[in-house]
Structure formats: C-alpha cells, structure tokens
VOGU-3710 file (C-alpha; in Angstrom, 3 decimals, decimal comma):
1> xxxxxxxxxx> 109,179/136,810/101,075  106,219/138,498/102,721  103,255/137,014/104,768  100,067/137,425/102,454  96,450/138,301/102,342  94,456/136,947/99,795  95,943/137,709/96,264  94,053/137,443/92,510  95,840/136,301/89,579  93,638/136,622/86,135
11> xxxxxxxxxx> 94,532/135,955/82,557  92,144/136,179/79,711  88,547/134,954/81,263  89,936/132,609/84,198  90,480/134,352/87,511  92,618/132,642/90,586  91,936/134,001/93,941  94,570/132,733/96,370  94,298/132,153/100,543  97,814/132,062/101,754
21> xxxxxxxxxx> 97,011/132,350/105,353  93,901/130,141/105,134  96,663/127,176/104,392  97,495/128,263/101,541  94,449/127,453/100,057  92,805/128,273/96,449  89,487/130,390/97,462  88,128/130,901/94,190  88,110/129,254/90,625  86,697/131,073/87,837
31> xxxxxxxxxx> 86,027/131,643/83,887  84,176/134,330/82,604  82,526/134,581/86,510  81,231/131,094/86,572  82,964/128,768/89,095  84,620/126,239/88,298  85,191/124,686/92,151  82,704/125,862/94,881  83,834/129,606/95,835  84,681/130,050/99,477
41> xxxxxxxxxx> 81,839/132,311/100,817  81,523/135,803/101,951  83,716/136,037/105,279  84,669/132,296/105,361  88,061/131,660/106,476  88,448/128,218/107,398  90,135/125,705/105,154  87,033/124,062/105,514  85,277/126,344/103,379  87,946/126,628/100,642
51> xxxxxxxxxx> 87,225/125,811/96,777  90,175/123,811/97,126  93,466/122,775/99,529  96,537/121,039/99,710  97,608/117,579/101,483  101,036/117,850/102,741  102,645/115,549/104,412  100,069/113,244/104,021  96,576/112,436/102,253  93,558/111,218/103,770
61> xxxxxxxxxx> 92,847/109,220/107,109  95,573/108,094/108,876  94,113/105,382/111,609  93,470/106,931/114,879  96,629/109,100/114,541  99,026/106,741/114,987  101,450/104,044/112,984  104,270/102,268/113,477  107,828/103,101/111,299  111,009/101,398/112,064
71> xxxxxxxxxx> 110,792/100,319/114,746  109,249/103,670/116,885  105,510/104,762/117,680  104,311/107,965/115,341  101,813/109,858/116,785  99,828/112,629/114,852  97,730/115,638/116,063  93,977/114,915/114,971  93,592/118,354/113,530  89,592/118,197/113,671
81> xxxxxxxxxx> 87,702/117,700/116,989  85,366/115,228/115,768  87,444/113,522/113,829  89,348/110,271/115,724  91,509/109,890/112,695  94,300/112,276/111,481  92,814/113,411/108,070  94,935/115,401/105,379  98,157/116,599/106,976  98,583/119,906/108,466
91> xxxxxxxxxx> 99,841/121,921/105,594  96,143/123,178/105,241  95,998/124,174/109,217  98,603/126,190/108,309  99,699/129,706/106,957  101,280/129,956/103,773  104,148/132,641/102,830  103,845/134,240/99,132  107,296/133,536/97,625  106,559/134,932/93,977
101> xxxxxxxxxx> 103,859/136,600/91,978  103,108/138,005/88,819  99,801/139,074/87,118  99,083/135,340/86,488  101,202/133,162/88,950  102,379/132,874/92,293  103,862/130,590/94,641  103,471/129,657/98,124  105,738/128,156/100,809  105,085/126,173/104,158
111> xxxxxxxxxx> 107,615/125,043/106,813  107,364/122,596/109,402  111,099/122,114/111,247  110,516/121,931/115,286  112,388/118,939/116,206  109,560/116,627/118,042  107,516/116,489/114,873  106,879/113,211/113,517  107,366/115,057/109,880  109,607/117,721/109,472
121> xxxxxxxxxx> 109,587/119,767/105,674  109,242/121,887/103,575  106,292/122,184/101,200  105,693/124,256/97,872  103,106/125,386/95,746  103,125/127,008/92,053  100,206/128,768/90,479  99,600/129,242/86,514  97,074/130,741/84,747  97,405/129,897/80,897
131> xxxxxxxxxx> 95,038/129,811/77,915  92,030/128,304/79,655  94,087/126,394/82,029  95,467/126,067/85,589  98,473/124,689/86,829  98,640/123,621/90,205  101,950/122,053/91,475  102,632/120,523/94,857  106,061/119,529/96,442  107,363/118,121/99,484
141> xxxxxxxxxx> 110,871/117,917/100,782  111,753/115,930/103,851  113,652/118,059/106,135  113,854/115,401/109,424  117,394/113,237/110,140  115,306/109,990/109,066  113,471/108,475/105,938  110,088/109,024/106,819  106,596/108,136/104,175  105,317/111,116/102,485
151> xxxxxxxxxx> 102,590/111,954/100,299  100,614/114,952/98,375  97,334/115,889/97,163  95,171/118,334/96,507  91,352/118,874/97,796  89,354/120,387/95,208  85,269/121,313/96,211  82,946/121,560/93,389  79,032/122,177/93,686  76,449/119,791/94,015
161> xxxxxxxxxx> 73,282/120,093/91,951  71,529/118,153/89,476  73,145/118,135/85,684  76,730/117,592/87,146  78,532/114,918/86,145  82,183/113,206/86,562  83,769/110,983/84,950  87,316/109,254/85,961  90,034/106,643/84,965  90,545/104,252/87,596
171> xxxxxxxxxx> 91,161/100,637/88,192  89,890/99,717/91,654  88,486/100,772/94,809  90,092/100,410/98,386  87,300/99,342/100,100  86,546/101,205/103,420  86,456/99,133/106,737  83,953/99,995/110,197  86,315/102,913/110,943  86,139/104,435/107,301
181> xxxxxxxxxx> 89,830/103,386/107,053  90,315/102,219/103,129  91,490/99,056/103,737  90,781/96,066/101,058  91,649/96,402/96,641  88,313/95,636/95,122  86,782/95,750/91,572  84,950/98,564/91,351  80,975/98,054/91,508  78,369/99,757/89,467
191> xxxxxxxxxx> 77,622/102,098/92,176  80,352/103,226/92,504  81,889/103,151/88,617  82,897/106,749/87,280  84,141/105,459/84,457  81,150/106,638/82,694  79,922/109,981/83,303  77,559/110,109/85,522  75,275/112,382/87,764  77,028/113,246/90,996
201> xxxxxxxxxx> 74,234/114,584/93,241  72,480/111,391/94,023  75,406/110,006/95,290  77,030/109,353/98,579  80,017/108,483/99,288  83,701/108,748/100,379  86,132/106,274/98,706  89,987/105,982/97,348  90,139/104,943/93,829  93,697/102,967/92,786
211> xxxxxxxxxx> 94,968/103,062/89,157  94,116/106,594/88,894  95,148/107,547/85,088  95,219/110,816/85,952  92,197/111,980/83,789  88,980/112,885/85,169  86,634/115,225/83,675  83,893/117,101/85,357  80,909/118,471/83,001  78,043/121,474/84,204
221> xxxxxxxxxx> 75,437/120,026/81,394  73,195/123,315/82,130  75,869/125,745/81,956  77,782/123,984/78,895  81,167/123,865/80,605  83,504/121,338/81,325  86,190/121,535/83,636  89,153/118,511/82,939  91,672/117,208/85,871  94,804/115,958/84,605
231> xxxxxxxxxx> 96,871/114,926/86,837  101,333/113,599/86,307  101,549/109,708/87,306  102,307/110,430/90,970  99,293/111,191/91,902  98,007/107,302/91,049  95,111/107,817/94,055  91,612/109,561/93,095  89,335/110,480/96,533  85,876/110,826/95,433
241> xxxxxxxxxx> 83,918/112,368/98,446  80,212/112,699/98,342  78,826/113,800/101,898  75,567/113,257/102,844  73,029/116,318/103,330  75,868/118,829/101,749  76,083/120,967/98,402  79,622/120,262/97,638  81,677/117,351/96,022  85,221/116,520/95,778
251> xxxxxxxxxx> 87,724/115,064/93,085  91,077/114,859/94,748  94,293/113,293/93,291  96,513/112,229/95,614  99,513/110,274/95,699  98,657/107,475/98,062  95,724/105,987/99,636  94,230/106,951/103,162  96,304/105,176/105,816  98,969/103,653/103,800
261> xxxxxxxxxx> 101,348/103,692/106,421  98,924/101,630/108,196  99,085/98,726/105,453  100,312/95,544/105,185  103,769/95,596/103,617  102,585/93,455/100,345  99,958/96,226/99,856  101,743/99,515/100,676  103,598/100,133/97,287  100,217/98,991/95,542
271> xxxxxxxxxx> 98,563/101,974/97,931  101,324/104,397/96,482  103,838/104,450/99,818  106,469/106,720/99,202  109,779/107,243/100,796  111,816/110,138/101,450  115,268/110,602/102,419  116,577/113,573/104,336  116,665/116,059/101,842  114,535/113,905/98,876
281> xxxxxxxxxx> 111,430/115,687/97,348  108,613/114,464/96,431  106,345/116,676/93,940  103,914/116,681/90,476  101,439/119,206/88,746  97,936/118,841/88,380  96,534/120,704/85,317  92,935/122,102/85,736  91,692/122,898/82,044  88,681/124,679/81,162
291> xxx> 86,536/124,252/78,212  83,037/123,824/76,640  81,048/121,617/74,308
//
C-alpha cells in the first residue's frame, strides 16, 4: 500500500481522475472530454473544490457538533470554520491510501483508530470504469469497543447553467428548521418536486429527500448527454443542494438524513439510523452511468 498522488483510470471514452490525498476524493468525471460532475480546477486542492467526495462516518449536519448516545455526551470537531454544525464526517478532511489499481479501477483506504475519537473505523472505496459506467462503492467498518450510529454517502458536484435538468425518486422531504437542521417528514411541495425533470439553475436550495428509490437522472439538454445515479437501497436519503450565487449543484445519496442521531427515537429508523457493532460494516455501490438521447 503506497500513499498516492492523483491517479487516472480510463476505459473506452470515460476517464476517472482520482485525489487520494485530497480525501480521497474523485477530481474529475469524464466521457469523450465532456464532464460529467464539475472538474476540480487548475491547482485546486481542497475537498471543497472536488467533482465529488465521500461521507464517512457520517452524512450531512450533525447539530452543533454534539448528540447524546447511551447514556454519554459525543462531541465532534466542526471541520469548517464557519460552519457551527459538524457537516459530512471527516473522511473527506482526510488522506486516502491507494490499496489497488489497474488501468480502470482502484481502491482507496482511510483509518481513523486514536482512542478519544467519538468514531473509530475503517473506511473503503472501490473504483470501476465499465462500458459507459462508473462504479463507486463506499464502506464503513466500526473499529471502536462500542455500537456507535454510522452512515455513508457520497458528494457529487455537477455544473450549473441553464438546460440542466434532474430528475429523482423520492417520497418526502425533511423539512429544515432555523438552524438548517432537517428536522420535520413533509410531502414534498411543487417547488421543491424533482420528480419531474426539471431545470436546476433557478433553484435554491439545500434539502434531504426520504424514500430515495435510488434513481435519479441528470440530463445536459445542449450537449445531448445524460448522466443516471443509481444508487443500492442503503442509500434511502437524496441531498439536493442548490447554493445561492454559485455554479455548481449537488445530487448526493446518502444513507441517512442530516442529524439523525439528533432525532426523536420514533423518527430515527424512518431517517435511516444505522447501527454498528464492533467490527460490523456498513457499505453499498452507487452506479454512475453515462449515456445520450
């Protein structure tokens, strides 16, 4: 196992370009030189500027950093100074160790085992480039003396411009309280429904969607591409984030909603809480397939 700088994988017209270091990020999704997720730029290096990331041990906002399990007080870094929350984990602060690779795959490891961690494990990724399709799997294994919650995601940027459109499966909406903290199951309104396609660039917002079917399906109208999410039933969560002011969107499937942890106990299972024994992994592939009209 070697420490890694960025690595390419390309089969047939698609073309990977990996950031292990940059936590173990995806920099670069391509066919035939058109991307496919928004291309980290020229000298970037911070997660932040990734075409995509993953969300280990946790997805989304977790309410001022802190929740209570069992019994005991769990208190998270913030990982962004102007965030109050703790947002995404901090698999994607980290750097990532190349395990494998081939001409078309590659996979990635993360470990987190100092004992005064809240979460201590070990996360995986797996790379595949296929016939106009990528295969992105996430895993997490709970390394700590304790069941602990645990959850996965990924964090996939795609440009914003007019003529983009996405479409999704979902049921419902948690509905976001003062803090931005997803906190009450709602129907889903007309501003707000994807189950349609419809034109992303207009929009803003930044909300968890439940019943996730794991189908979503992102079209470029001018450039006659498509590119499809399909995601295995643990991811049941789909993020939509539309910031104001920015050129970027995201699609992310994730296992749970933000701040699960943070739930009341008749909701959490609804919200996707998962459990992990000492030793249990949690883990599921999200496809990324590429096609045109």
């Amino acid at each position: 196992m070697t420490d890694a700088p960025r690595l390419t994988l390309r089969h047939g017209s698609l073309e990977l370009v990996l950031a292990p270091a940059e936590g173990g990020s995806i920099a670069a999704f391509r066919a035939d030189g058109f991307d496919l997720m928004r291309a980290c730029p020229p000298g970037g290096v911070a997660p932040l500027d990734m075409a995509c990331f993953p969300l280990v041990p946790f997805s989304g906002r977790i309410g001022y950093g802190r929740f209570r399990w069992e019994g005991r007080s769990v208190e998270l870094e913030r990982g962004l100074a102007d965030e109050p929350h703790a947002i995404h984990g901090d698999g994607w602060l980290g750097s990532w160790t190349v395990t494998a690779q081939t001409d078309r795959e590659a996979a990635l490891l993360f470990m987190r085992t100092a004992p005064w961690l809240p979460f201590r494990y070990r996360a995986e990724q797996r790379f595949a480039l296929e016939d106009g399709l990528l295969r992105a799997s996430i895993a997490v294994t709970n390394l700590g003396d304790r069941a602990m919650p645990f959850g996965i995601g990924l964090h996939p940027y795609v440009d914003r411009r007019p003529g983009v459109t996405l479409s999704a499966g979902v049921r419902a909406v948690w509905w976001p309280d003062a803090a931005g903290i997803a906190h009450e199951l709602r129907p889903i309104p007309p501003e707000l429904d994807f189950r349609s396609p419809r034109e992303v660039h207009t929009l803003e917002m930044d909300h968890n969607f439940a019943g996730f079917t794991g189908r979503a399906l992102i079209e470029f109208t001018a450039e006659r591409r498509r590119l499809a999410i399909e995601a295995d039933p643990v991811f049941g969560t789909l993020v939509v984030y539309v910031p104001p002011g920015q050129d970027f969107f995201c699609v992310e499937p994730t296992s749970h909603a933000a701040d699960v942890v943070n739930m009341p106990a008749g909701q959490r299972l609804d919200a996707g809480l998962r459990v992990l024994a000492p030793g249990e992994t949690l883990g599921g592939e999200v496809r990324f397939r590429v096609s045109q009209p």
